[in-house]
N, C-alpha and C positions, 0 to 999 in steps of 0.2 A: 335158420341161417342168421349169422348175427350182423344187426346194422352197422354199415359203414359210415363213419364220420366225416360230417360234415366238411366238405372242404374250406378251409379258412377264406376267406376273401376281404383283400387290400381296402383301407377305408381310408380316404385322403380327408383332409380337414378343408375347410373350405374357403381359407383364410391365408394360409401357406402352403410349403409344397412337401408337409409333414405326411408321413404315412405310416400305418400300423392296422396290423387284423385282430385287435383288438378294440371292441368300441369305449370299455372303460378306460382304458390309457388316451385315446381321442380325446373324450371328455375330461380326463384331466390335463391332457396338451389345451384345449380349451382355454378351460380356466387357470392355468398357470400362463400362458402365455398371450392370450387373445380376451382376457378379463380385465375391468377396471377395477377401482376400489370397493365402488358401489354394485358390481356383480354385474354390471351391463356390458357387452361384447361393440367394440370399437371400430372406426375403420380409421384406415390413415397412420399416423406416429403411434406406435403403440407407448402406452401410461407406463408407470416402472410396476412388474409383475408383483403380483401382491404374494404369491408362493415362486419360490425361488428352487424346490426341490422336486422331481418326481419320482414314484417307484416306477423302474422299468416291467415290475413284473405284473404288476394290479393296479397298476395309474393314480392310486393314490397318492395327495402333494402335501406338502410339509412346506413349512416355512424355514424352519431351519435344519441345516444342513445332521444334526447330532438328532433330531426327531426321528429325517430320514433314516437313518444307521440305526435306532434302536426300531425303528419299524422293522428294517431289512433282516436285523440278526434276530428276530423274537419271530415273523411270521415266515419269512422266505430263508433261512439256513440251507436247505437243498437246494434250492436254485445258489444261493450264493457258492458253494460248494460247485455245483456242476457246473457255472457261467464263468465264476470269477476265480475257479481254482483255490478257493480257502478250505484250509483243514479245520478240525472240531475246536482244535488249539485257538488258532486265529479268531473264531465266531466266539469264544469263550472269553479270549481276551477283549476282544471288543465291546462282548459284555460289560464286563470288568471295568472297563476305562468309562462308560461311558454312567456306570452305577447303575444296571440293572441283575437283579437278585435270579443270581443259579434256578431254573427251575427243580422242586424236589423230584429224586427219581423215583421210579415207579419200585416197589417193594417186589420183591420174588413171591410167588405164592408155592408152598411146601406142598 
């Protein structure tokens, strides 16, 4: 009989009223938004966020907005495609604009 999975379950942050069932996206809500410069978590006026980006898809944060985007089109193309409705055109050209190198295709074997 094969195992059933895991049911997801909601993880609030404990600092706002952010939610997500994922716990690496938390931890990058965290630290993009509830971090100081010096990596210590804050209460009261929050400090200006020291990552300014996050992946929605693996919580990973970026400082700049063009990091984020070549992370997005080089690890998550499928999700970008089935979330945000981009064609292979679109993830290609973003490539392109942002200078990162075509990967080679894989050769046919005869």
């Amino acid at each position: 009989m094969p195992k059933k999975k895991p049911k997801r379950v909601k993880v609030k942050c404990p600092l706002c009223d952010f939610e997500t069932d994922n716990v690496h996206t938390l931890f990058g809500h965290l630290i993009s938004t509830h971090c100081d410069e010096e990596g210590f978590f804050y209460q009261g006026e929050p400090p200006k966020p020291r990552y300014k980006y996050l992946c929605d898809f693996c919580g990973e944060i970026f400082s700049s907005e063009d990091e984020m985007l070549a992370h997005l089109v080089t690890q998550h193309p499928e999700e970008l495609k089935e979330k945000a409705g981009l064609s292979d055109e679109q993830i290609e050209a973003i490539k392109k604009e942002l200078g990162i190198a075509e990967s080679p295709k894989k050769e046919e074997r005869s």
